[in-house]
C-alpha positions in Angstrom: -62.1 -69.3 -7.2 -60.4 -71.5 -4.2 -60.4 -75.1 -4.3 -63.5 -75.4 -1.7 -65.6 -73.5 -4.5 -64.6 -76.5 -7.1 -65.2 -79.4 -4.8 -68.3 -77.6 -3.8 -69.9 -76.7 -7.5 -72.8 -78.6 -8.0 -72.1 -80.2 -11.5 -68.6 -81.4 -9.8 -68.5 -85.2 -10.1 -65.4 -85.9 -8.8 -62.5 -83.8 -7.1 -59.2 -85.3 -7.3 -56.8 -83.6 -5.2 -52.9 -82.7 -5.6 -50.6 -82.3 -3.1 -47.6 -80.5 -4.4 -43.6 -79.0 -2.5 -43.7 -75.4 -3.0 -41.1 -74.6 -5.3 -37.1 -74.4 -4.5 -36.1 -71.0 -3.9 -32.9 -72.4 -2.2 -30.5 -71.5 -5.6 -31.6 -68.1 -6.2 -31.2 -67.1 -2.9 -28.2 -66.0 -0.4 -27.1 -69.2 1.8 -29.1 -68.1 5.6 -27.0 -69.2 8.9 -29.3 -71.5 10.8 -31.3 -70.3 13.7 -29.7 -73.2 16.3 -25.9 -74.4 15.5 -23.6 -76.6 16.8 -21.5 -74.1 19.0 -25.1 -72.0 20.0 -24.6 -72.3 23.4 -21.1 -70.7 22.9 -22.1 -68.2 20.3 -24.9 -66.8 23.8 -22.1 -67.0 25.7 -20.3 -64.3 27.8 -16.6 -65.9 27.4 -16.6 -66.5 23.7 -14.4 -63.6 21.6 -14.1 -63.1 18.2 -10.9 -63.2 16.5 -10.2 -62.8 12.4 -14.2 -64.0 12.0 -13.9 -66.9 14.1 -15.2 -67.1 17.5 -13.3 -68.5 20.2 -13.5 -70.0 24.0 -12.0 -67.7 26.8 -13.8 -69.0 29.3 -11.4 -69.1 33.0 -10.7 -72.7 32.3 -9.0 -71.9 29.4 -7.3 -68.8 30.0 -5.3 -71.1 32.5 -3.9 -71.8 29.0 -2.6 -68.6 28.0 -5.1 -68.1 25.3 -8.5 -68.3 23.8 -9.3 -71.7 22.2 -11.2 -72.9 19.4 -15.0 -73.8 20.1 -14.1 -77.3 19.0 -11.3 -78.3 21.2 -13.0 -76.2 23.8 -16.3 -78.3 23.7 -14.6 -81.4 22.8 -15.3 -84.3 25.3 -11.7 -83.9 26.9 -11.8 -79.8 26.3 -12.1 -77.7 28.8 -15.7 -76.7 28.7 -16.6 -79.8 27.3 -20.0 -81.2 25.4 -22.2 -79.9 28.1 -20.6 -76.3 28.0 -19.7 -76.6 31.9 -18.9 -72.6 31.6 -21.7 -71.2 30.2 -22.4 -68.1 30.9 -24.7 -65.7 29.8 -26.0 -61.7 30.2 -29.7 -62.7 31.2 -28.3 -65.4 33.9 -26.9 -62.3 36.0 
């Protein structure tokens, strides 16, 4: 029986209505990455490496440097991408 059937019955005098959260299931289950992060942009991109589980910047600004960067000093306002991820660069672009 769905809720329209109640409101609907005949002998039904008043329908009061309840609007509940469904239930946490956030403790019992593994933690999920987010879909968008902060560093997503850099995570698509074609300069980023990985290195001991940590991705880094090795975009051509930066490898004026020596060596990849951390996404945080890369896209920092004085990095060398920067906030707006000057460098970008991505497979699909091409």
């Amino acid at each position: 029986m769905s809720v329209l059937d109640i409101a609907t019955r005949p002998d039904a005098k008043t329908v009061q209505l309840v609007f509940a959260s469904p239930p946490c299931t956030g403790h019992s289950r593994p933690v999920m990455r987010a879909l968008v992060t902060s560093f997503r942009a850099c995570e698509l991109c074609i300069h980023s490496t990985a290195r001991a589980g940590r991705l880094l910047c090795d975009s051509p600004a930066v490898r004026l440097t020596g060596q990849p960067e951390a996404l945080e000093v890369a896209r920092a306002a004085t990095g060398s991408c920067g906030p707006n991820a000057r460098h970008l660069d991505m497979p699909g672009w091409r």
